[in-house]
PyMOL Python script that loads the backbone (N, CA, C, O; Angstrom):
from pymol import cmd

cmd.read_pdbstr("""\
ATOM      1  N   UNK A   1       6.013   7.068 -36.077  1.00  0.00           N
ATOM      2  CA  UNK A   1       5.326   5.828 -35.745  1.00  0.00           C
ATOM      3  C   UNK A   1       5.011   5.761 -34.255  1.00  0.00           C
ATOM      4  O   UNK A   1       3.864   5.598 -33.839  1.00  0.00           O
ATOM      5  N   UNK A   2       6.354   5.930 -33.269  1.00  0.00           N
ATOM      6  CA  UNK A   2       5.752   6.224 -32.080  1.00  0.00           C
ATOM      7  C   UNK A   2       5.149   7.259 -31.495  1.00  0.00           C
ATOM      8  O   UNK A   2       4.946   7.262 -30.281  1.00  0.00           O
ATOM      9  N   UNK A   3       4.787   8.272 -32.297  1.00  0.00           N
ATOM     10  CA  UNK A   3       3.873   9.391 -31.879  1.00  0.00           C
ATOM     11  C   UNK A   3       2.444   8.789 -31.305  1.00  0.00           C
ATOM     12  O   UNK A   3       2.001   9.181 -30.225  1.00  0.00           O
ATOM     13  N   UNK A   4       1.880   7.980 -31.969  1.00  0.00           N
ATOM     14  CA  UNK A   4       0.588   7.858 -31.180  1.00  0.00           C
ATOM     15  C   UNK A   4       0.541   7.207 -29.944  1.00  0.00           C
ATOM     16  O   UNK A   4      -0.416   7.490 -29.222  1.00  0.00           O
ATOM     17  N   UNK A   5       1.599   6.163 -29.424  1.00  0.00           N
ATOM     18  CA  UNK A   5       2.110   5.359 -28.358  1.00  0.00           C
ATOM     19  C   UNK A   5       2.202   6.594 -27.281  1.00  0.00           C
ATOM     20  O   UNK A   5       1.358   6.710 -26.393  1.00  0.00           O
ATOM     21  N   UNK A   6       3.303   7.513 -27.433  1.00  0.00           N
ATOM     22  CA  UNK A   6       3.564   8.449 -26.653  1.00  0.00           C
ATOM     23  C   UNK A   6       2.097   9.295 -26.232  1.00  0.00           C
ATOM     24  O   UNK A   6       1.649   9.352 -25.087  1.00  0.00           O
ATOM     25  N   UNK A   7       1.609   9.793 -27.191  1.00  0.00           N
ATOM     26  CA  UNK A   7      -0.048  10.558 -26.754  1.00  0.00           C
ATOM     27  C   UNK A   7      -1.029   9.543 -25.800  1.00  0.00           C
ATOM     28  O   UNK A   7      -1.864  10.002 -25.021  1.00  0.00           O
ATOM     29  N   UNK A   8      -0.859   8.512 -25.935  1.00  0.00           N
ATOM     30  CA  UNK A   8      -1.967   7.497 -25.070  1.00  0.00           C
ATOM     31  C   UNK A   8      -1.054   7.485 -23.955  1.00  0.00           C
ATOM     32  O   UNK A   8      -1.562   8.021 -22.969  1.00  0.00           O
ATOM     33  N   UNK A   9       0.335   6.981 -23.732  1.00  0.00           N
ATOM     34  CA  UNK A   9       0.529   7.214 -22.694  1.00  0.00           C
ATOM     35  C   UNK A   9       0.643   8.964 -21.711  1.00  0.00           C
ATOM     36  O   UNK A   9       0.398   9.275 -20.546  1.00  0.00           O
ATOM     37  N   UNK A  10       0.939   9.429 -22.443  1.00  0.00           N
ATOM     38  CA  UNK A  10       0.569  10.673 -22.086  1.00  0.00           C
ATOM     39  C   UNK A  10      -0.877  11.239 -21.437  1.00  0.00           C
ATOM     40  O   UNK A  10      -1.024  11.993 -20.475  1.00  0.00           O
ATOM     41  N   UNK A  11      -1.739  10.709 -22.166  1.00  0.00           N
ATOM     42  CA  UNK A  11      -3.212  11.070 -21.616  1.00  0.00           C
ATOM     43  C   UNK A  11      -3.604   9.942 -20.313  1.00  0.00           C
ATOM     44  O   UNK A  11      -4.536   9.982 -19.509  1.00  0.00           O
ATOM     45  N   UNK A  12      -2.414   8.878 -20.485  1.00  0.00           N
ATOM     46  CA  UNK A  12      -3.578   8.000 -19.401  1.00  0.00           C
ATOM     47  C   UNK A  12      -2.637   8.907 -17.531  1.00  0.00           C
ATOM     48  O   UNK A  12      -3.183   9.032 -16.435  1.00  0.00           O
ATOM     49  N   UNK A  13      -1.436   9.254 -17.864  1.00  0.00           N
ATOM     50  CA  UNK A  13      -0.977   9.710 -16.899  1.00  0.00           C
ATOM     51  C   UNK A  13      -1.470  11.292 -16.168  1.00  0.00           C
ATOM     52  O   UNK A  13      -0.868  11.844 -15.247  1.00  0.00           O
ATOM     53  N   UNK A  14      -2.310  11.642 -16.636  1.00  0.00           N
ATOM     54  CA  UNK A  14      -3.721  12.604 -16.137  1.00  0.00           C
ATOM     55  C   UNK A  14      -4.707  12.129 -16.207  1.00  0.00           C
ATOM     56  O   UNK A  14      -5.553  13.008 -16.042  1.00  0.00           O
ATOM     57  N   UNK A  15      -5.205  11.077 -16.384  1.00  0.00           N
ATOM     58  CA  UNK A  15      -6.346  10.044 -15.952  1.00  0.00           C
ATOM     59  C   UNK A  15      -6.329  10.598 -14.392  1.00  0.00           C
ATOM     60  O   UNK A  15      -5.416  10.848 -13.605  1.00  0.00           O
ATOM     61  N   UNK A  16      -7.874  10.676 -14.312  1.00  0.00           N
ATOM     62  CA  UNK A  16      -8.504  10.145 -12.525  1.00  0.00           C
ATOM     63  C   UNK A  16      -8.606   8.805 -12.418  1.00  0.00           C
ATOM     64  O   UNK A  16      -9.310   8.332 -13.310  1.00  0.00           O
ATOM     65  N   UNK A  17      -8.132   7.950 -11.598  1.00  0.00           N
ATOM     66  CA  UNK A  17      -8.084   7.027 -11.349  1.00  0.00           C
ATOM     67  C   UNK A  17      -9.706   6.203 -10.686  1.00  0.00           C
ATOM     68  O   UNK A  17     -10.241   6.478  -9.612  1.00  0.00           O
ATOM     69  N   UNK A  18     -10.220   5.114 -11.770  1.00  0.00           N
ATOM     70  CA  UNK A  18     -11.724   4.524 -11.190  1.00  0.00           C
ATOM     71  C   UNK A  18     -11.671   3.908  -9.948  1.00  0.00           C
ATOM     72  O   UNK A  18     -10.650   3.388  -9.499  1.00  0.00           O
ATOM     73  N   UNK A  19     -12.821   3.955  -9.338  1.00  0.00           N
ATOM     74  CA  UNK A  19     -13.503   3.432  -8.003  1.00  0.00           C
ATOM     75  C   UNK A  19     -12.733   1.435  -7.835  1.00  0.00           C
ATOM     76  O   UNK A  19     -12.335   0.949  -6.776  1.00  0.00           O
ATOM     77  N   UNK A  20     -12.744   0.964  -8.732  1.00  0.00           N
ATOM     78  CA  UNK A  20     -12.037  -0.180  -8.016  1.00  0.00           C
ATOM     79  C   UNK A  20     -10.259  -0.284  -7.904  1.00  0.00           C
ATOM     80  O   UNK A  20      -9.597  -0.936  -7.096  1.00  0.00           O
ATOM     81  N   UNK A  21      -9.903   0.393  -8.752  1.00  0.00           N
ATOM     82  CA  UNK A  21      -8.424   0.612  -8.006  1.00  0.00           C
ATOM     83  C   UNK A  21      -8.930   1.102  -6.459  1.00  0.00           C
ATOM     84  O   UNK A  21      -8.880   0.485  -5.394  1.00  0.00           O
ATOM     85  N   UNK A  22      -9.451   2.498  -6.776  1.00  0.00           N
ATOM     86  CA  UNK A  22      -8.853   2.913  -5.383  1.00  0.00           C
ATOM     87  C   UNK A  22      -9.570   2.426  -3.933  1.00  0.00           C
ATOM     88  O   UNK A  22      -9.241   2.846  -2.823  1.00  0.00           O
ATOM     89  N   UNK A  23     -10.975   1.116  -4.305  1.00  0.00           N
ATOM     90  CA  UNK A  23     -10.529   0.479  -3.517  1.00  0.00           C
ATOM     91  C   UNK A  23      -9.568  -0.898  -2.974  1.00  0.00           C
ATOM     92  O   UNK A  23      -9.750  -1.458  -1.893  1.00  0.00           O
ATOM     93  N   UNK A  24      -8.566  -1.270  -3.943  1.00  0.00           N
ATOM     94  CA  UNK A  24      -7.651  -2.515  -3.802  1.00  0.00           C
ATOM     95  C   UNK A  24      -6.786  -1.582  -3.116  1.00  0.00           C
ATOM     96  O   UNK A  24      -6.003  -2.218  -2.410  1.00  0.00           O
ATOM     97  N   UNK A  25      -6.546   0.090  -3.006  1.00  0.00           N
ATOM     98  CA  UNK A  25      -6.001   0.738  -2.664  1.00  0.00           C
ATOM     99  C   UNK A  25      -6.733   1.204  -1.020  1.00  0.00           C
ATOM    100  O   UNK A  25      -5.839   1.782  -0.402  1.00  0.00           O
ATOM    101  N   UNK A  26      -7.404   1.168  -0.576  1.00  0.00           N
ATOM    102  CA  UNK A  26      -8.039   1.446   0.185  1.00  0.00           C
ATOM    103  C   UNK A  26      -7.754  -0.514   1.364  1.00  0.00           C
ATOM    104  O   UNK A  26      -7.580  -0.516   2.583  1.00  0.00           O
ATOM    105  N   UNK A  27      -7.784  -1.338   0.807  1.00  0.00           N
ATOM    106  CA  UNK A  27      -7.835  -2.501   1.016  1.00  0.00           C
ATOM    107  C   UNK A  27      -6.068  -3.028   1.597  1.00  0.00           C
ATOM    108  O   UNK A  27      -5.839  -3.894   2.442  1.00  0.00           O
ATOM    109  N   UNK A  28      -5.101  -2.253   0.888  1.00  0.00           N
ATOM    110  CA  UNK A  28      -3.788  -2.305   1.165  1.00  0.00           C
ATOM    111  C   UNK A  28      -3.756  -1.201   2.254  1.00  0.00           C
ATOM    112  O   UNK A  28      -2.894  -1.487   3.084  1.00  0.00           O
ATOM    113  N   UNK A  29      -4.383  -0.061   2.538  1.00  0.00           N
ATOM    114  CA  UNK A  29      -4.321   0.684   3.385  1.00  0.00           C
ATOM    115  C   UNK A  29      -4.751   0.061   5.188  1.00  0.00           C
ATOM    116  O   UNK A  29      -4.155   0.157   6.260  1.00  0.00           O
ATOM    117  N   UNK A  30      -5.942  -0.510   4.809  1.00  0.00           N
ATOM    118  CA  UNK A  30      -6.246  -1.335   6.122  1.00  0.00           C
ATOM    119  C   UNK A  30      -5.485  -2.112   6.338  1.00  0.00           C
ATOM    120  O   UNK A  30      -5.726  -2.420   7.505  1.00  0.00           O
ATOM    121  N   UNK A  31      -4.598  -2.742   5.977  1.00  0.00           N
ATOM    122  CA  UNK A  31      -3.194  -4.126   6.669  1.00  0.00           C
ATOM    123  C   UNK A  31      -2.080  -3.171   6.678  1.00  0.00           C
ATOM    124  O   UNK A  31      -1.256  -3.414   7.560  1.00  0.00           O
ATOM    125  N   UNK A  32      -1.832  -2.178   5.961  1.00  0.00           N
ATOM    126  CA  UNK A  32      -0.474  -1.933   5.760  1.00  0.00           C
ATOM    127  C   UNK A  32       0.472  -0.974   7.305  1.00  0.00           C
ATOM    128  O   UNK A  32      -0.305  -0.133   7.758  1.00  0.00           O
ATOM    129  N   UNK A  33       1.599  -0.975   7.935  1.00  0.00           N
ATOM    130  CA  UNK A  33       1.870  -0.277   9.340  1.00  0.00           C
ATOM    131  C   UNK A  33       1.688   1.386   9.346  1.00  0.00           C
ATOM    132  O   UNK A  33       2.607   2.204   9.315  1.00  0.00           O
ATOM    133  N   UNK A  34       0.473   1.623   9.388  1.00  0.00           N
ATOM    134  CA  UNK A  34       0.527   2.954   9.600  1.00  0.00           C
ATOM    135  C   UNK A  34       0.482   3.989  10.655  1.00  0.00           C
ATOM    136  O   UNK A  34      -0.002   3.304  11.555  1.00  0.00           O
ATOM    137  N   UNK A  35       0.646   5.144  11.164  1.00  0.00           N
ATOM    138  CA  UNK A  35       0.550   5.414  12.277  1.00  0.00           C
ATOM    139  C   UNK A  35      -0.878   7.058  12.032  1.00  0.00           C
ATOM    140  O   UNK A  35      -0.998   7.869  11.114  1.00  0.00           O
ATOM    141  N   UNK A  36      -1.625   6.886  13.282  1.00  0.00           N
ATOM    142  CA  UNK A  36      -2.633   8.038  12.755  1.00  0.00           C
ATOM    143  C   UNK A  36      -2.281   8.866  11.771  1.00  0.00           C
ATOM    144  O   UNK A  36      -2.517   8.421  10.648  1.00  0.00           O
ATOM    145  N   UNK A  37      -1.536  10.485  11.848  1.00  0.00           N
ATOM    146  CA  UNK A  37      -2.012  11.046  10.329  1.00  0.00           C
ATOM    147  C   UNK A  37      -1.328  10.644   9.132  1.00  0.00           C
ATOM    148  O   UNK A  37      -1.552  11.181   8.047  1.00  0.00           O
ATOM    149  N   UNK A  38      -0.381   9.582   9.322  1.00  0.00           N
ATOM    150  CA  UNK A  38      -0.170   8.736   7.740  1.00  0.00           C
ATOM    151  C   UNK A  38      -1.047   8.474   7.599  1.00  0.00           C
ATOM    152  O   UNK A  38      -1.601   9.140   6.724  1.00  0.00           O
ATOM    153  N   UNK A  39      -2.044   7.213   8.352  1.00  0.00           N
ATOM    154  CA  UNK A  39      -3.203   6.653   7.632  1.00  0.00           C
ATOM    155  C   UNK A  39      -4.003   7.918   7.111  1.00  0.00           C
ATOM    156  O   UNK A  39      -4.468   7.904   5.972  1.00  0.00           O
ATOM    157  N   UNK A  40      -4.180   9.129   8.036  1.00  0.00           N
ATOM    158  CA  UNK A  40      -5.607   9.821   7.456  1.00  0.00           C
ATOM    159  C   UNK A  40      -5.065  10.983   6.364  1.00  0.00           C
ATOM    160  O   UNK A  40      -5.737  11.799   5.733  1.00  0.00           O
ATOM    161  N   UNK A  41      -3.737  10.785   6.369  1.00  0.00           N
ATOM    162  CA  UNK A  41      -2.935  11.143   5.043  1.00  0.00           C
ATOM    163  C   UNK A  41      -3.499  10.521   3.438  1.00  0.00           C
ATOM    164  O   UNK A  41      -4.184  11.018   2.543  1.00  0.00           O
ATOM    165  N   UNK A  42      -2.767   9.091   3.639  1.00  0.00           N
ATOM    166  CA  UNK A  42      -3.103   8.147   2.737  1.00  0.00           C
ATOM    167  C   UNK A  42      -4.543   8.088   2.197  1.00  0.00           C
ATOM    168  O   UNK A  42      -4.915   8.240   1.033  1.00  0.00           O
ATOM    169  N   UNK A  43      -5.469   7.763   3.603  1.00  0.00           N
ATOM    170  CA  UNK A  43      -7.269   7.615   3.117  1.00  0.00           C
ATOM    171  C   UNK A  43      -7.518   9.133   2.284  1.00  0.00           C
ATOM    172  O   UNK A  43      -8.411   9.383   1.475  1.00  0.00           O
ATOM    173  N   UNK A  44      -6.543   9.938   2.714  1.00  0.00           N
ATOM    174  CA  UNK A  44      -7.792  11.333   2.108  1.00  0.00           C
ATOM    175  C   UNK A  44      -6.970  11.635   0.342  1.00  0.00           C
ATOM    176  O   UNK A  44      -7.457  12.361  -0.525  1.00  0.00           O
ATOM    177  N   UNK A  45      -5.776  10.913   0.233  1.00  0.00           N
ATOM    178  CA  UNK A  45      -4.624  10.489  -1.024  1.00  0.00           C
ATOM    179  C   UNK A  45      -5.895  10.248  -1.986  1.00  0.00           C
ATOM    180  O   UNK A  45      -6.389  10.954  -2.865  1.00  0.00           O
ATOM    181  N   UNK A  46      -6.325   8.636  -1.346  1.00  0.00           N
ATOM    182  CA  UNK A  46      -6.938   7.761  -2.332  1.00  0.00           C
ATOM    183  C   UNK A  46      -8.169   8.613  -2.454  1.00  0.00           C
ATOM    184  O   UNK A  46      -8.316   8.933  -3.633  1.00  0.00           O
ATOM    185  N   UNK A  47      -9.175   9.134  -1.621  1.00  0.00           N
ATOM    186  CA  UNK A  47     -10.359   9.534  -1.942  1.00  0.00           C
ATOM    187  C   UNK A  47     -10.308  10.435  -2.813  1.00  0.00           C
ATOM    188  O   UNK A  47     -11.289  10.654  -3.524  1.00  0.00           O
ATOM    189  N   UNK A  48      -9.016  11.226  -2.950  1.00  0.00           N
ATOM    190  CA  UNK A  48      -8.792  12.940  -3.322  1.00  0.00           C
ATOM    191  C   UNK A  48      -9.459  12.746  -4.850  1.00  0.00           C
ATOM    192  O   UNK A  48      -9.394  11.616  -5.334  1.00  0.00           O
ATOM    193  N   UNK A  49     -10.197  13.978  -5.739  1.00  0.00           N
ATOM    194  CA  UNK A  49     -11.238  13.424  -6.990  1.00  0.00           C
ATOM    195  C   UNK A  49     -10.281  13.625  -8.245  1.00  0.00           C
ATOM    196  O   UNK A  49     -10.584  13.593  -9.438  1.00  0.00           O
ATOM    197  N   UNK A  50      -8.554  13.928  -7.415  1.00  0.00           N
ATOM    198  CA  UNK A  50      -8.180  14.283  -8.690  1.00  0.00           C
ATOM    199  C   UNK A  50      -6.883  13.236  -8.701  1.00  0.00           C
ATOM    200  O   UNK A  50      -5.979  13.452  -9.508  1.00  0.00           O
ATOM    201  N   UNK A  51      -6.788  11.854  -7.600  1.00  0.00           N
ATOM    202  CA  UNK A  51      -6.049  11.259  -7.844  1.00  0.00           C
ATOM    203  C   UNK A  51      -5.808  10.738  -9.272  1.00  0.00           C
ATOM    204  O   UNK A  51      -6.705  10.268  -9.972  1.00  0.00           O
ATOM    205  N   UNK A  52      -4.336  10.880  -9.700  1.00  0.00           N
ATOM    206  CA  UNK A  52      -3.812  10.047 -11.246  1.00  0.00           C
ATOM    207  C   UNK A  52      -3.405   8.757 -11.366  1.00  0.00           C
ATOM    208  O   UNK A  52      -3.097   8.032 -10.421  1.00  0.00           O
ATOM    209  N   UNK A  53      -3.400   8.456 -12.535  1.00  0.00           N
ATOM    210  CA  UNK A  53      -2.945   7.468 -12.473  1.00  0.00           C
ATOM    211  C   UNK A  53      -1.106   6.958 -12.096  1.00  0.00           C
ATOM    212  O   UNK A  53      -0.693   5.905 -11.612  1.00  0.00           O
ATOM    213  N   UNK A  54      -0.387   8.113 -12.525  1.00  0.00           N
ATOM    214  CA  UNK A  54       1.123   7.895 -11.957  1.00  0.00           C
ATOM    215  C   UNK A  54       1.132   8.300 -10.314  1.00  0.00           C
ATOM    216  O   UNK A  54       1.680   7.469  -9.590  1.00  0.00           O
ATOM    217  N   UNK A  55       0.698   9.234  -9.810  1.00  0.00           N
ATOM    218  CA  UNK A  55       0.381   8.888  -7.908  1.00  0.00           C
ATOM    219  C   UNK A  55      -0.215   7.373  -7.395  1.00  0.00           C
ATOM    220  O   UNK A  55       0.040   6.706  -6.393  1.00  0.00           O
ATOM    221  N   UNK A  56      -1.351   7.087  -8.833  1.00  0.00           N
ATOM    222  CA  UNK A  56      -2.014   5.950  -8.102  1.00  0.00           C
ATOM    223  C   UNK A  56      -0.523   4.839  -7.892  1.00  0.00           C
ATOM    224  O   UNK A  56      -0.142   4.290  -6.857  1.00  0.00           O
ATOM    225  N   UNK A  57      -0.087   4.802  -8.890  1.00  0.00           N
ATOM    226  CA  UNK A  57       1.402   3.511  -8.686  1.00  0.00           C
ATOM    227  C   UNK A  57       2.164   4.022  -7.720  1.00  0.00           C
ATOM    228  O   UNK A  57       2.887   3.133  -7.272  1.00  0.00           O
ATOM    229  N   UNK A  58       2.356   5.191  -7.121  1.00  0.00           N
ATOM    230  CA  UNK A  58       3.612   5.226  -5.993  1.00  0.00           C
ATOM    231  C   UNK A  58       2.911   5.004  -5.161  1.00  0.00           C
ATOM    232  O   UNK A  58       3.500   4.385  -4.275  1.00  0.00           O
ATOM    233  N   UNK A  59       1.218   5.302  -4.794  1.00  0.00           N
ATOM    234  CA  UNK A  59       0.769   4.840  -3.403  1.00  0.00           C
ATOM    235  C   UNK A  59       0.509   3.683  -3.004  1.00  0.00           C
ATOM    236  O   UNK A  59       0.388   3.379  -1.818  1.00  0.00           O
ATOM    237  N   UNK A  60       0.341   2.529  -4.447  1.00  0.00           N
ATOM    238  CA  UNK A  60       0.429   0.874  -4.903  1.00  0.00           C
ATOM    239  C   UNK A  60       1.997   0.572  -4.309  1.00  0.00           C
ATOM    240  O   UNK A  60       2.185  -0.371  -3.540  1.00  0.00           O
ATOM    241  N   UNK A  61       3.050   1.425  -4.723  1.00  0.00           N
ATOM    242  CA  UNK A  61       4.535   1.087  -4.477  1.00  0.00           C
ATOM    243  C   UNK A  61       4.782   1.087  -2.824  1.00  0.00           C
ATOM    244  O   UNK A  61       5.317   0.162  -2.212  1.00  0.00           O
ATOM    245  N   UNK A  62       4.272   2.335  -2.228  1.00  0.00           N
ATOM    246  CA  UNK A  62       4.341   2.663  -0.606  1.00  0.00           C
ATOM    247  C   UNK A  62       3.277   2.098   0.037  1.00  0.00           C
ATOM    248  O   UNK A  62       3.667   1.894   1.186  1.00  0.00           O
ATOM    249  N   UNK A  63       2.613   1.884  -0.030  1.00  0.00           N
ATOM    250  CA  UNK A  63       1.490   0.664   0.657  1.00  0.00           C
ATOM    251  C   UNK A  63       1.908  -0.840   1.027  1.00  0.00           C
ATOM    252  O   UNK A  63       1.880  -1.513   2.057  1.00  0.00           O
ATOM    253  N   UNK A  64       2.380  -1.085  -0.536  1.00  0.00           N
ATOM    254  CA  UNK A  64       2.969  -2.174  -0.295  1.00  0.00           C
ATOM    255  C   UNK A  64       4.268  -2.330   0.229  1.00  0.00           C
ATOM    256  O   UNK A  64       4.456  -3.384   0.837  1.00  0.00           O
ATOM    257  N   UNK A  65       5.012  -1.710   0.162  1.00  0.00           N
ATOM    258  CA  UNK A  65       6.303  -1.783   1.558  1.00  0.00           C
ATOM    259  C   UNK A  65       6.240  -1.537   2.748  1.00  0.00           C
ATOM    260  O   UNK A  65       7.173  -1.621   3.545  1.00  0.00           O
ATOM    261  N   UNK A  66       4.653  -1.070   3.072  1.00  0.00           N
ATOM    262  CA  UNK A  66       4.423  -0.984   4.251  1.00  0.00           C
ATOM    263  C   UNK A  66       4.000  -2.323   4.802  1.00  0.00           C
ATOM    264  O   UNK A  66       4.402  -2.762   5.879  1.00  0.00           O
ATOM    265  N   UNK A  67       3.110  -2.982   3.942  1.00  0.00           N
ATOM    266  CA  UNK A  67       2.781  -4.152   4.328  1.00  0.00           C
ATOM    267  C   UNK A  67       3.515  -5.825   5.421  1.00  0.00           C
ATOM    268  O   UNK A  67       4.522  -6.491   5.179  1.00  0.00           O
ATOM    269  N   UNK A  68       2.853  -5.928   6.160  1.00  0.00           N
ATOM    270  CA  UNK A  68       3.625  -6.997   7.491  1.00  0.00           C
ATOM    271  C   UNK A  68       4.432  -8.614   6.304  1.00  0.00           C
ATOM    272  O   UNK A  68       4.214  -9.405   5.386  1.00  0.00           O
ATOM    273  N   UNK A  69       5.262  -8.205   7.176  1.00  0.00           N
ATOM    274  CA  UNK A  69       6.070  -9.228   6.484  1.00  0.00           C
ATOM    275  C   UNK A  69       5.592 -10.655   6.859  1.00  0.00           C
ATOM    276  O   UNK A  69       5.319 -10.541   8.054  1.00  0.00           O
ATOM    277  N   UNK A  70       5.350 -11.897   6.504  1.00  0.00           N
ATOM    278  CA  UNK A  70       4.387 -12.931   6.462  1.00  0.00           C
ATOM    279  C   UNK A  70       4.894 -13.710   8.236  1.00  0.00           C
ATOM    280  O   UNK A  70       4.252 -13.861   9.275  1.00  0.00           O
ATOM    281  N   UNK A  71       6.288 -14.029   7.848  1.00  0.00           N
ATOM    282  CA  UNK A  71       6.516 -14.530   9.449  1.00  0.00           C
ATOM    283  C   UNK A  71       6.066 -13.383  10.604  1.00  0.00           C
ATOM    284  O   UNK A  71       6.063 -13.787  11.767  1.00  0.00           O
ATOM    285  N   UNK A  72       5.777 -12.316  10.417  1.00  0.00           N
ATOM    286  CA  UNK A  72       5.208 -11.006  11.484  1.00  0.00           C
ATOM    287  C   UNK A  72       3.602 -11.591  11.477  1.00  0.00           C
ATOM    288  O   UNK A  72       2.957 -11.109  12.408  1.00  0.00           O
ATOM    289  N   UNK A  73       3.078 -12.228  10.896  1.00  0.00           N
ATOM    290  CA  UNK A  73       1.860 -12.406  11.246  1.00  0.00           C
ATOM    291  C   UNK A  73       1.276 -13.954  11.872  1.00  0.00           C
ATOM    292  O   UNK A  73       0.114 -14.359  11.876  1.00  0.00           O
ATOM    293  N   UNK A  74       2.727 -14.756  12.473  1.00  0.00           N
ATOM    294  CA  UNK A  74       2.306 -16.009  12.901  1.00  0.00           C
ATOM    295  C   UNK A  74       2.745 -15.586  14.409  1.00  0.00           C
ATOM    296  O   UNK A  74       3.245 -14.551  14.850  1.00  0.00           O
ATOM    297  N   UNK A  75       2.389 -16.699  14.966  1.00  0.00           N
ATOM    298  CA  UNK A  75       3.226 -16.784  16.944  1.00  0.00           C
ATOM    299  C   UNK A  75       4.248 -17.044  16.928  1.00  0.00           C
ATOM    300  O   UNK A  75       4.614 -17.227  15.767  1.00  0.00           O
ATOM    301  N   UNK A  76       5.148 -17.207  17.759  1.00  0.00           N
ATOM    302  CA  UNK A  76       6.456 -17.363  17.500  1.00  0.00           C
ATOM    303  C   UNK A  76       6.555 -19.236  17.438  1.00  0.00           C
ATOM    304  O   UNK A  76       5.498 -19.867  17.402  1.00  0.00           O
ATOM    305  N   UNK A  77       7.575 -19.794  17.433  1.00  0.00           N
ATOM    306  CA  UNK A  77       7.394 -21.068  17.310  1.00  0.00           C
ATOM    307  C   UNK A  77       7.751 -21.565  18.397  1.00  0.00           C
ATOM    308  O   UNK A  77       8.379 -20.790  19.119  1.00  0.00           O
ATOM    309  N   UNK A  78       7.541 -22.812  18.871  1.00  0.00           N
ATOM    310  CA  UNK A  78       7.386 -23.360  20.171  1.00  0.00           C
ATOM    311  C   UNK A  78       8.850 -22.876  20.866  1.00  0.00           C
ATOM    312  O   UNK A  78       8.799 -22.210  21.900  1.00  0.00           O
ATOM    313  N   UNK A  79      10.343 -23.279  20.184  1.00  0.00           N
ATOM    314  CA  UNK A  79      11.396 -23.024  20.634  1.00  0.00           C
ATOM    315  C   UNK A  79      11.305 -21.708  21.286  1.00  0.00           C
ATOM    316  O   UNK A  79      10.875 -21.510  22.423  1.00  0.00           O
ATOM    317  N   UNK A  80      11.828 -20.675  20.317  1.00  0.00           N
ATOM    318  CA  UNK A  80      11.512 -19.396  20.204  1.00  0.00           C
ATOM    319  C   UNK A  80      10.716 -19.021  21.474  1.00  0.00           C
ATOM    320  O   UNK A  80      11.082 -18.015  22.083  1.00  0.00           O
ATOM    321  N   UNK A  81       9.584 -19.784  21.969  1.00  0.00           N
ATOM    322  CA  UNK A  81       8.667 -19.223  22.873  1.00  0.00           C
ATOM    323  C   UNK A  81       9.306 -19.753  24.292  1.00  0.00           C
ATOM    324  O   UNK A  81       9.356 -19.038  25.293  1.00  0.00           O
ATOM    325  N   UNK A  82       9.835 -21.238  24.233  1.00  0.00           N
ATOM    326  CA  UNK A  82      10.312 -21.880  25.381  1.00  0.00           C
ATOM    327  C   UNK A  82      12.176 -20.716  25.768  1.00  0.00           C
ATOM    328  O   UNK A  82      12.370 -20.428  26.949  1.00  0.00           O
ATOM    329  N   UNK A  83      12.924 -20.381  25.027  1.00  0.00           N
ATOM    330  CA  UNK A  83      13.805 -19.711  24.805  1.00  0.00           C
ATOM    331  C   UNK A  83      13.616 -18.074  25.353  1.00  0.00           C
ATOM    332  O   UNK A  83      14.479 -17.387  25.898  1.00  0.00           O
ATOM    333  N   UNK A  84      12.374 -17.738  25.064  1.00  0.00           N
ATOM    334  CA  UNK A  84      12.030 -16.634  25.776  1.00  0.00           C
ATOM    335  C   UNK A  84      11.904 -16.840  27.256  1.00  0.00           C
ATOM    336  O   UNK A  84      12.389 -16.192  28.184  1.00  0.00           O
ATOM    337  N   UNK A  85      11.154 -17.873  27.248  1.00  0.00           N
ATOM    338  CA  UNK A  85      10.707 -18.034  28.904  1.00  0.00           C
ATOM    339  C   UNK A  85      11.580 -18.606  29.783  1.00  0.00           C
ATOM    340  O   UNK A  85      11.379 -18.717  30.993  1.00  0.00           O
ATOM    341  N   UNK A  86      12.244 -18.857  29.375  1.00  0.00           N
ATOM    342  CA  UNK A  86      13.458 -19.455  30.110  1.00  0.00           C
ATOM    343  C   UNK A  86      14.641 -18.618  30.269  1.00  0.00           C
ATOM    344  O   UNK A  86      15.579 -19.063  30.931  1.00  0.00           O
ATOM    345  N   UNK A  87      14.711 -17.442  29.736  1.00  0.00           N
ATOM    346  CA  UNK A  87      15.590 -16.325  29.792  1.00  0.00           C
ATOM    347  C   UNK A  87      15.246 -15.542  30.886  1.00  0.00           C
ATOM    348  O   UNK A  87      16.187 -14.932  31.393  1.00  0.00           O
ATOM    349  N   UNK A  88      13.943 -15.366  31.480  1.00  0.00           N
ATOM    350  CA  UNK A  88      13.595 -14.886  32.774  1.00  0.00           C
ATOM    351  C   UNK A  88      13.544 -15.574  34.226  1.00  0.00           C
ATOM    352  O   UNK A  88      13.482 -15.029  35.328  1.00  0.00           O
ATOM    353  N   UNK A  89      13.586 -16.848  33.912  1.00  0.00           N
ATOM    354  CA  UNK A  89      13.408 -17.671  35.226  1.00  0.00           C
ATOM    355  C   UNK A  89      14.726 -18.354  35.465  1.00  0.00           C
ATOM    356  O   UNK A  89      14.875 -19.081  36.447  1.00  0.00           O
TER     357      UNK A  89
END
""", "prot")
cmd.dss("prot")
cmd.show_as("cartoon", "prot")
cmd.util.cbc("prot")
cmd.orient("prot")
């Protein structure tokens, strides 16, 4: 009974992966902390013609842990800022 379950998943995990994944993948690449040849690592990952679909999820998995953590993308808060400046003077 689960023979045919197993063959579909089987075939989709040698799938090439289509043009709008790999750009939501391409899209996590531009925010995510990379340093030069990671990024031109990663960009040439996603473009590659024989990306799969099980690479496509670990580079979905490592993209996104690269990604800025939400308080990393505000100013600091007024305290925080007065607390700094007052540590030098």
């Amino acid at each position: 009974m689960g023979d045919w379950i197993d063959a579909i998943f089987d075939e989709l995990e040698g799938r090439v992966v289509d043009v709008a994944t790999r750009s939501r993948l391409e899209r996590l690449l531009e925010t995510a902390f990379t340093e030069g040849d990671e990024f031109d690592a990663y960009l040439a990952r996603i473009d590659a013609d024989d990306l799969t679909v099980t690479e496509c999820d670990d580079l979905f998995r490592r993209l996104t842990d690269q990604q800025p953590r939400v308080p990393d993308l505000y100013a600091p808060s007024q305290t925080a800022l007065a607390r700094w400046i007052k540590s030098f003077c």
